[in-house]
TORTOR-374148 format. One record per residue (C-alpha): residue in three letters; x, y, z. Coordinates in steps of 0.001 Angstrom, whole numbers, plus 524288, in hexadecimal, padded with zeros to 5 digits. Layout:
% residues N
alaXYZ
...
END
This chain:
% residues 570
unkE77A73AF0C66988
unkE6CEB3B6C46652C
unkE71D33C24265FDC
unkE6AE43CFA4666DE
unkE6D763D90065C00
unkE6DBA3D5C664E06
unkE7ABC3D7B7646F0
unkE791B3D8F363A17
unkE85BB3DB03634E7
unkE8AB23D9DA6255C
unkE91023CCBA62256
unkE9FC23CFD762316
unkEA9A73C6EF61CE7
unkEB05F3C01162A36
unkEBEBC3BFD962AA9
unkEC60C3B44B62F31
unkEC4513AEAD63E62
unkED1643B5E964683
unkED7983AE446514D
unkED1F03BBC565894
unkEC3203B99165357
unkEBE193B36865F6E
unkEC2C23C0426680D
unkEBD093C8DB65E50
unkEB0D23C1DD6600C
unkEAEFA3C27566EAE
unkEB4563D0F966CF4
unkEA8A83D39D660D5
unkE9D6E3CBE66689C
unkEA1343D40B67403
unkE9FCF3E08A66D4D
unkE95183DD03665E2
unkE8BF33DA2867233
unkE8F393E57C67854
unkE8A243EE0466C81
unkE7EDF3E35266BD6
unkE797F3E4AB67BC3
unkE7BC43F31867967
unkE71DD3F4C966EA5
unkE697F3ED3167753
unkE6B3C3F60768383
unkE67E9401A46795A
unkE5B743FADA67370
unkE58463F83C682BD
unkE5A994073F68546
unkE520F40BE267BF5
unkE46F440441680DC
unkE47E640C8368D3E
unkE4A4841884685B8
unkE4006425C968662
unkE437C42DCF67C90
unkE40184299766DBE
unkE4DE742E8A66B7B
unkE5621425FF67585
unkE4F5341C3F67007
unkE52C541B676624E
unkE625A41F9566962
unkE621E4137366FB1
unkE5DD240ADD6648D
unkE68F24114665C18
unkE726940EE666539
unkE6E1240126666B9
unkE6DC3400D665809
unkE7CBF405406587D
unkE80C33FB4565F99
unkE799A3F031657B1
unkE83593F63764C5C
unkE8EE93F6566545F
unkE8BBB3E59A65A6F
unkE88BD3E39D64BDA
unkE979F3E8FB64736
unkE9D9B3E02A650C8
unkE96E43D57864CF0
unkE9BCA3D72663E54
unkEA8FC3D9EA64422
unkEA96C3CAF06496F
unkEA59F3C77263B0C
unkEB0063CE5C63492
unkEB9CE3C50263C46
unkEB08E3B93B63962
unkEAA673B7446496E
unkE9B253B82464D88
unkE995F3C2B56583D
unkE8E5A3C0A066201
unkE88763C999669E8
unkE8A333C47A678A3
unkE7E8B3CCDB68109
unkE7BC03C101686F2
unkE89603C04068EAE
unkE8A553C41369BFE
unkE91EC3D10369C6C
unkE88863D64E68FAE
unkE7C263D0A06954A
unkE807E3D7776A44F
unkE808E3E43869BF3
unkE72E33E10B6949F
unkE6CD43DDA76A1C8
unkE73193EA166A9B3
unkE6DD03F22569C6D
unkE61CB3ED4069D14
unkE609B3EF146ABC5
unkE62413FE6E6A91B
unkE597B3FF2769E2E
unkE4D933FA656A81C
unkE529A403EA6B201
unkE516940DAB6A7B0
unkE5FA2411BF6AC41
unkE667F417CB69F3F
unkE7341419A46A6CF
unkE736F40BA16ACF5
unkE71974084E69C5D
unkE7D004113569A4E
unkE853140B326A4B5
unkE83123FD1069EA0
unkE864E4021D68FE2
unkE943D409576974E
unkE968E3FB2B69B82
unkE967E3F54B68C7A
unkE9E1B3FE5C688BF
unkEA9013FC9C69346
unkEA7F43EF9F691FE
unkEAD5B3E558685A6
unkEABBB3ECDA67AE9
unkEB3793F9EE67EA8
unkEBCFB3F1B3686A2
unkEBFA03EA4767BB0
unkEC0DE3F4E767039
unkEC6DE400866781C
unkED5364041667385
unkED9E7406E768343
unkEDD6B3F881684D6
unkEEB633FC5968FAC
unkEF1063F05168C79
unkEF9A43E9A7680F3
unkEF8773DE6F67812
unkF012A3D76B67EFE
unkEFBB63CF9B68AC4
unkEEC643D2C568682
unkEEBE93C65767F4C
unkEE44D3C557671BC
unkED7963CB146790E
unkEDDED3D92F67C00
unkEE7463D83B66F99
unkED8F93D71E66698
unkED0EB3DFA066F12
unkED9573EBB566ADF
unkED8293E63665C3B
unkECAB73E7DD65AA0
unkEC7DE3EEA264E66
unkEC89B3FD6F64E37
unkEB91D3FD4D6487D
unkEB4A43F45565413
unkEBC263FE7A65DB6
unkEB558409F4658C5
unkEA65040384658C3
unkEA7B3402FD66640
unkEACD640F7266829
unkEA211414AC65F2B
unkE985640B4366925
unkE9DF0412B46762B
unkE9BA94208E66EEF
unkE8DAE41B4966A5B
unkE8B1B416DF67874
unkE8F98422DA67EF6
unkE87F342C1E675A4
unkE7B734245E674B1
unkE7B234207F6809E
unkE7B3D42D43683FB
unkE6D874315C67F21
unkE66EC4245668338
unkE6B074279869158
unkE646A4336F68D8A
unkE5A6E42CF16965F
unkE617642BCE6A23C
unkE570A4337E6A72F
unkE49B842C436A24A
unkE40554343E69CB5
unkE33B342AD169FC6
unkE367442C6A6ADC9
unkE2C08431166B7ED
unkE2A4043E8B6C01B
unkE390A441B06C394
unkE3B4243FD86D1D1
unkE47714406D6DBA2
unkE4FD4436CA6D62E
unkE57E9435B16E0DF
unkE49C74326C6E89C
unkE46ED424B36E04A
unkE429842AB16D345
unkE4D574260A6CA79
unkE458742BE46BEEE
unkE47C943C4A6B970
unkE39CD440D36B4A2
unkE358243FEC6A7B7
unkE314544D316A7C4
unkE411C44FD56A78A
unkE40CB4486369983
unkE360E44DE0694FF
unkE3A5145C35697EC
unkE4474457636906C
unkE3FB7451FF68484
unkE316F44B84684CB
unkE28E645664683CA
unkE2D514618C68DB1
unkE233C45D2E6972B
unkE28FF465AF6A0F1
unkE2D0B4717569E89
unkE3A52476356A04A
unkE4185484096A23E
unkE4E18481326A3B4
unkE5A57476936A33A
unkE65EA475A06AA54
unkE716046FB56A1FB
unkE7B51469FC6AA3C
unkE86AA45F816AACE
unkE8C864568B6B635
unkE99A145C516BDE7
unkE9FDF4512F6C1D2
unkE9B46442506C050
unkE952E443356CDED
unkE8A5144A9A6CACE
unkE8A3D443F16BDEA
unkE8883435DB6C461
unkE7E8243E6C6CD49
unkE7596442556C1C3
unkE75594331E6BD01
unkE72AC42EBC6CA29
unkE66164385D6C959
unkE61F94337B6BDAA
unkE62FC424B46BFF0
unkE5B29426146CBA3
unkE5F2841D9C6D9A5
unkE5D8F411C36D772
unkE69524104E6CCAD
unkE762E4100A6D4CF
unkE7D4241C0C6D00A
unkE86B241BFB6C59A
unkE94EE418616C7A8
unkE9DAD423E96C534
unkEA3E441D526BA73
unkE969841BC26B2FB
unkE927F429116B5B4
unkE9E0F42D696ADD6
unkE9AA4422F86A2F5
unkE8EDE426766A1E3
unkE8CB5436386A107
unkE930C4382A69428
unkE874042EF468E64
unkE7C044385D695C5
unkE76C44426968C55
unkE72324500469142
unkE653144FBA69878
unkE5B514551E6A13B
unkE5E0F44E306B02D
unkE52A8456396B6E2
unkE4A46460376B87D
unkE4DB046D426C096
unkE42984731C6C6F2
unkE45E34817C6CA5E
unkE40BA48C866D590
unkE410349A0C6D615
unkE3F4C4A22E6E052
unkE34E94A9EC6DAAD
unkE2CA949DC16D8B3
unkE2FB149AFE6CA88
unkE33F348C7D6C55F
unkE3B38487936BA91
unkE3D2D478F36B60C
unkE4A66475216AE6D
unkE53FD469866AC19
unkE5FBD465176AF01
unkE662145E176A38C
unkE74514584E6A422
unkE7CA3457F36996F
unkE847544DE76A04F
unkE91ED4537769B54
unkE9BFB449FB6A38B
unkEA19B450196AC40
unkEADF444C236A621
unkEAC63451F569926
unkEAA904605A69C0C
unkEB8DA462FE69516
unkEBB004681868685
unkEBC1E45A3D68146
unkEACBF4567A68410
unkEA74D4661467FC2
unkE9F55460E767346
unkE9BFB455E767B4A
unkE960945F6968604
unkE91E44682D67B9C
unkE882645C946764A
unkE83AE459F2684C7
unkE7F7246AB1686D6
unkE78024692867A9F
unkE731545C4D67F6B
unkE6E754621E68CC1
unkE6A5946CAA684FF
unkE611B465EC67D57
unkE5A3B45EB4688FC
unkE575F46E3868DAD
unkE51BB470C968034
unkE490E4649B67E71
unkE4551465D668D02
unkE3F4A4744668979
unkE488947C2C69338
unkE474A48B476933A
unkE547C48EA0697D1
unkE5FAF482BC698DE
unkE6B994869E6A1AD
unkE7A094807F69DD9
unkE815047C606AAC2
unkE8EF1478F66AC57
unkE96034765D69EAC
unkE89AF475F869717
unkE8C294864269602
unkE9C044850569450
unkE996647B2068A0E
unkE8F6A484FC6813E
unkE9695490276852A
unkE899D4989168232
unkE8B22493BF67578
unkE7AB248FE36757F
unkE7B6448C4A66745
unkE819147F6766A31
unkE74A447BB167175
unkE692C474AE669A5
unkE608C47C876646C
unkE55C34814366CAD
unkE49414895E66C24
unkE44CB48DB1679AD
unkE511D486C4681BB
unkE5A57492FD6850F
unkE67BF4905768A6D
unkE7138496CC6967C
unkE7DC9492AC69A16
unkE791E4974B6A6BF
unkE86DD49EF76AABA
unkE80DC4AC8E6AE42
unkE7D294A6C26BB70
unkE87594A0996BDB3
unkE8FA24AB046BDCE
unkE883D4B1376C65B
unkE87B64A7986D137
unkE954A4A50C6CF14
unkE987B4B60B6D0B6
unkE8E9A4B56C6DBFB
unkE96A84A8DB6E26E
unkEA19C4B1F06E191
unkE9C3C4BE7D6E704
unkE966D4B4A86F15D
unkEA50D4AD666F56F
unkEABFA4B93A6F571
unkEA36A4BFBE70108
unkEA2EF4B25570788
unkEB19A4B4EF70849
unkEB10F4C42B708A4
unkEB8054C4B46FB74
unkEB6424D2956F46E
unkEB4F84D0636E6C9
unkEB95D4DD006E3D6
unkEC7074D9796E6D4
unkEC6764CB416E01E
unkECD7A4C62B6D59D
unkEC5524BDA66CED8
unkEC7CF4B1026C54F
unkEC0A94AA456BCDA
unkEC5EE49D066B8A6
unkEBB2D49B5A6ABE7
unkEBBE74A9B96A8F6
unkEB6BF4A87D69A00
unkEAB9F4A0D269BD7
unkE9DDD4A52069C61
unkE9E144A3716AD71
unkEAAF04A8506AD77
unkEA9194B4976A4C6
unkE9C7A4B6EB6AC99
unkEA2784B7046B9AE
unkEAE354BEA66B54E
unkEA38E4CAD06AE9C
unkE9B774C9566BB8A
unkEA9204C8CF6C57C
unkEB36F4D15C6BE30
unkEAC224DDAA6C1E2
unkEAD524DBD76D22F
unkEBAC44D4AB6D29A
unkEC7954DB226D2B1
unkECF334D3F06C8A4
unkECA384C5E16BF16
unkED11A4BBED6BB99
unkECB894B3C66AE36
unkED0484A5F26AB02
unkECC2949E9169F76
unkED0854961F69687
unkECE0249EC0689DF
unkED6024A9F768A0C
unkED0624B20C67EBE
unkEC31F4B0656870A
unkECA444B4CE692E1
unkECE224C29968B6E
unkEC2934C50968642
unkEBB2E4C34E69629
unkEC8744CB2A69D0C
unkEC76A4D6CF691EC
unkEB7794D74E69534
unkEBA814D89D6A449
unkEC41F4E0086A2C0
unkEBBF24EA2869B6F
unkEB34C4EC846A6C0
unkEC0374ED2F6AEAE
unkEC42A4E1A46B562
unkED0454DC656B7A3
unkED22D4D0126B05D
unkEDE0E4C5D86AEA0
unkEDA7E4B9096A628
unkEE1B84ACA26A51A
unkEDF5F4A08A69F85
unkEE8DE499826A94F
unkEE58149DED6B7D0
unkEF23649B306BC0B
unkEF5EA4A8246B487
unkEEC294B25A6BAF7
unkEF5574BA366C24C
unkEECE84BD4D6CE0A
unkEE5074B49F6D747
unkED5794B4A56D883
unkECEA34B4046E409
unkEC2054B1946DE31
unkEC1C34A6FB6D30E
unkEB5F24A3256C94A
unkEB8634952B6C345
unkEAFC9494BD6B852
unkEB6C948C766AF61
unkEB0DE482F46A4A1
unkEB91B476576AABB
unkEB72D468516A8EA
unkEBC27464D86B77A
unkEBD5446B936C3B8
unkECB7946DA66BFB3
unkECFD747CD26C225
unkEDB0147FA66CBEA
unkEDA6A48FE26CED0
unkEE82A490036D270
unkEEBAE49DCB6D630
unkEE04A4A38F6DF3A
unkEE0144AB1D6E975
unkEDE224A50F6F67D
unkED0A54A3006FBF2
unkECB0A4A6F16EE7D
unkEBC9B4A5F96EA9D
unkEBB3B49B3A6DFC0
unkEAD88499776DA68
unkEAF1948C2A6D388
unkEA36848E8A6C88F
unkEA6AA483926BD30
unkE9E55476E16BA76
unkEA5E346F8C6BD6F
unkEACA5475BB6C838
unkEB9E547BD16C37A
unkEC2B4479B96CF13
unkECB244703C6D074
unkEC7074676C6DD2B
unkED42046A196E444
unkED7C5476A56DE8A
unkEDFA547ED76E7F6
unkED9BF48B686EAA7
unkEDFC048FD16F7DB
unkED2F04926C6FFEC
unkEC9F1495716F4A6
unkEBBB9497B66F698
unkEB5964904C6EC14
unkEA71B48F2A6E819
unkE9DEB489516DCAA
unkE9A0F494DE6D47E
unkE8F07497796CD12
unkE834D48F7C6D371
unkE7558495E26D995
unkE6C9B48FEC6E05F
unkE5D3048E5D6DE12
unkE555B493276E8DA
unkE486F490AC6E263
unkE476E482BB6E302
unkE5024478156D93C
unkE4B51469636D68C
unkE505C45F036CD59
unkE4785453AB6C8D5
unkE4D6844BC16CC29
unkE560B44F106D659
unkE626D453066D1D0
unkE669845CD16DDCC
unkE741945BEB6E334
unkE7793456A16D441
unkE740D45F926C9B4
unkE77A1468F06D580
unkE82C14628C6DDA8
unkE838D46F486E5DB
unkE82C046EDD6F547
unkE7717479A86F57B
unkE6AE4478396F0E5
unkE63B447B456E22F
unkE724447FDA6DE77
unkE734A47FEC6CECC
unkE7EC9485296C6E6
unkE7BE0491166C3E8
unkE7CBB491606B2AD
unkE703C4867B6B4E5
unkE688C4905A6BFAA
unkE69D749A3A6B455
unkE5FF44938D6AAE8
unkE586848F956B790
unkE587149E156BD19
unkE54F84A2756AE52
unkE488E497E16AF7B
unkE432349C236BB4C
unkE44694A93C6B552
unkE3D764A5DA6A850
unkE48384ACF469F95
unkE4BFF4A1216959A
unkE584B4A7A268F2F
unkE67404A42768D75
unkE6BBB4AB0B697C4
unkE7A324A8BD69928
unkE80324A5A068AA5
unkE8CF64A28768B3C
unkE9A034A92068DB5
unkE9C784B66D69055
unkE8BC04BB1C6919C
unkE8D6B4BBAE69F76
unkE8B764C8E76A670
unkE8ADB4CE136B218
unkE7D854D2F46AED8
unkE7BBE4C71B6A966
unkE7C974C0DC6B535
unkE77AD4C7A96BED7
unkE698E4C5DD6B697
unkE6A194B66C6B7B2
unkE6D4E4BA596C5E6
unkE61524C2446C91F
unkE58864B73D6C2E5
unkE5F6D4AC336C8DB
unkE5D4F4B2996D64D
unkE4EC04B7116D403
unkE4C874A7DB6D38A
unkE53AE4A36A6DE2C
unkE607A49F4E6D879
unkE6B984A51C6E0B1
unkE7AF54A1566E170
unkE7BAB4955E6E88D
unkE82B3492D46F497
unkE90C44947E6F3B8
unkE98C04853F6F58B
unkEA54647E766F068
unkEA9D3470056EEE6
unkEAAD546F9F6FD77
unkE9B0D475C96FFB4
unkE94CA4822C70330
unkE9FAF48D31704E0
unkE97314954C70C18
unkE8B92495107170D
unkE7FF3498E1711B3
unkE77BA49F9171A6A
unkE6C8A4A27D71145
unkE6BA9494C470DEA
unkE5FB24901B714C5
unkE58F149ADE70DFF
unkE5BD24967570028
unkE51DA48A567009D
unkE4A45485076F539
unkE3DAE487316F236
unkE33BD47AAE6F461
unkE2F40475B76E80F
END
């Protein structure tokens, strides 16, 4: 057989033929053609490529692999046996074909999904160290299989890390930049504009005010975004895939966000994902996360944004701490947390005379207490409650916030452990930085109001809370008129109202319409009730209100005035 890729390789003295020399050459020719069709699918993938620079990625990472077919191949020599490359054998030429079928599509996960399948397939089966079983009863193939040299074990290890960080930037073009005017995906264009990549890094042809950082809760809306971005006619994504595949998507811009204000002003921004899994949002992944921010961040920068808002984690993960963001000239950050504490203190004032609660006489928790939300709503609450209750995690933090509240004169008990609060609340704030919906209240009192305000949500699913009234926290609504290109409503805002947003990404939007570019909220402990009610007045004067009131189970109250919060036509 014609060989694809040229293997060059040092002469190496051979040792002598082992009775085991024929398996370790159908075990080298496998691995060898699996490095060999993959620098073939990269050379293919940079044909398709836009950018200069994913370009020249994919022809290093097809370079990489020619290096790691040609070690194999002098592996074989070193015990005396000729390994051939075998691309022309059914299962390797089924992956070259289903490859190939992508690359004409122009669909860079369908490429992804093929180069998940190599890897899963001989090669890792054959080298991983998880093999259940025992010598005995494998027979010679599973008693030489877990003999294979350690250095022949750790190139494809080193492969699988390659492949899941290169890959990563190639599929950088998930979203093709050559594509046409962006339309309604969802309506047969399976394209997102070019003007999207261009805002974002050929020329600023459009220009842009603001950007919208955000990450997927759960691997629904995940698998939701993808589904957007392939366009309808690729069947959508198993869930398995989905979960493959999102650690190898780097951060950037999904779509535009076209903004209304009530006083007739507009303002044009992005939406860029960082595509954190939704699985990694715990300690172990924060560098990880960290690199994604900056990531996102950097898509805002190139993209000429004004003001960029950080939603969900994005915010936890900087902790104000700006200087961890790439350098920037006229790109100004906010974690966006001023508003949200107010909409989450007006949901409250709101619930309470929905269920003719008087704050007054309240006893108030907040599970999250030391965080920037948490500190906010405790400054902004602790003057019209009768007693607060702080929970934390950090205990020196939680001194420092109960001695400050207690100055002005509130009554304060803290606890890192809520089981030890000695009284119960009958209004709770969960504003905890958790990976999971995963918090059980325990000791409430009954029919308590429970503003749920984390991303993700911090209760627990079946958490027992004896006739609680629980509500999301911390989201407004845009009465001025909202549109994604393309059409990403009911997914980038899986709310059961209309133009709802989270309320840290209507900050930069609010401060847009507004025309005041600066770093609003900074980080923990800035927050102020003056603070707050400023962000409040402007968010209002453009339309952007607390949004309607609802729960896992929908809307927990009737709202009258709804018919007269409708869009404006655009």
């Amino acid at each position: 057989m014609k060989p694809l890729v040229a293997l060059d390789c040092p002469a190496i003295e051979c040792a002598s033929l082992s009775p085991t020399a024929p398996i370790w050459q159908d075990i080298l020719a496998q691995a060898m053609t699996g490095e060999v069709l993959a620098a073939m699918n990269y050379t293919s993938l940079a044909e398709i490529c836009d950018e200069p620079a994913e370009v020249a990625d994919a022809l290093e990472h097809a370079e990489a692999e020619r290096g790691h077919a040609a070690a194999f191949a002098a592996e074989g020599r070193k015990i005396g046996v000729d390994v051939a490359n075998n691309v022309e054998a059914r299962h390797w030429k089924r992956l070259r074909e289903a490859f190939m079928r992508c690359i004409t599509e122009r669909d860079f996960i369908g490429c992804l999904i093929v180069q998940e399948i190599m890897l899963e397939s001989f090669a890792v089966a054959s080298y991983g160290d998880d093999h259940p079983g025992q010598d005995a009863g494998e027979g010679l193939h599973g008693w030489t299989l877990r003999r294979v040299p350690g250095q022949l074990r750790e190139a494809v290890t080193v492969r699988s890390q390659l492949v899941g960080r290169r890959a990563s930037r190639s599929v950088a073009t998930t979203v093709p930049a050559d594509a046409g005017h962006a339309g309604d995906t969802r309506g047969g264009h399976t394209r997102m504009g070019g003007s999207v990549a261009r805002a974002a890094g050929r020329g600023r042809a459009i220009e842009v005010d603001f950007a919208l950082i955000g990450h997927p809760e759960s691997w629904r809306a995940a698998a939701d975004v993808l589904a957007v971005l392939r366009g309808p006619r690729h069947t959508p994504l198993p869930d398995d895939d989905v979960e493959d595949i999102v650690p190898w998507i780097p951060p950037r811009p999904v779509c535009h966000v076209d903004v209304g204000s009530i006083t007739g002003a507009k303002a044009r921004g992005l939406y860029i994902d960082s595509f954190i899994p939704p699985d990694r949002l715990d300690a172990a992944y924060v560098h990880e996360n960290i690199a994604r921010v900056r990531g996102a961040a950097a898509c805002a920068i190139r993209a000429g944004a004004k003001i960029v808002s950080l939603g969900g984690f994005s915010s936890i993960l900087i902790e104000g701490n700006f200087d961890q963001l790439p350098e920037r000239d006229r790109t100004v950050f906010t974690t966006g947390n001023t508003l949200t504490v107010g909409f989450i203190v007006q949901g409250i004032k709101k619930m309470c005379a929905l269920e003719g609660r008087n704050l007054s006489r309240s006893t108030l928790l907040i599970v999250g207490a030391t965080g920037d939300v948490g500190s906010g709503c405790a400054r902004c609450l602790a003057p019209v409650v009768r007693r607060v209750l702080l929970s934390a995690r950090n205990a020196e933090r939680l001194r420092r916030l109960a001695a400050e509240l207690q100055a002005e004169g509130v009554e304060v008990e803290i606890a890192t452990d809520l089981q030890q609060l000695s009284a119960e609340a009958d209004v709770v704030i969960c504003a905890a930085s958790l990976a999971s919906p995963s918090l059980r209240l325990g000791r409430i009192a009954p029919h308590a109001v429970v503003c749920d305000a984390g991303y993700p949500k911090n209760l627990a699913p079946r958490a027992e809370m004896r006739g609680a009234k629980v509500f999301f926290g911390g989201l407004g609504q845009v009465t001025g008129g909202l549109r994604f290109t393309p059409d990403f409503r009911g997914i980038l805002n899986r709310h059961p109202f209309p133009d709802v947003v989270h309320g840290c990404l209507l900050e930069g939007i609010a401060l847009a319409l507004e025309r005041r570019f600066e770093p609003f909220s900074q980080g923990r402990g800035s927050i102020t009730q003056e603070r707050v009610e400023e962000i409040e007045t402007i968010a209002a004067r453009h339309g952007i209100h607390l949004a309607p009131l609802y729960n896992a189970d929908g809307p927990v109250e009737e709202e009258r005035d709804l018919s007269t919060r409708t869009r404006l036509s655009w």
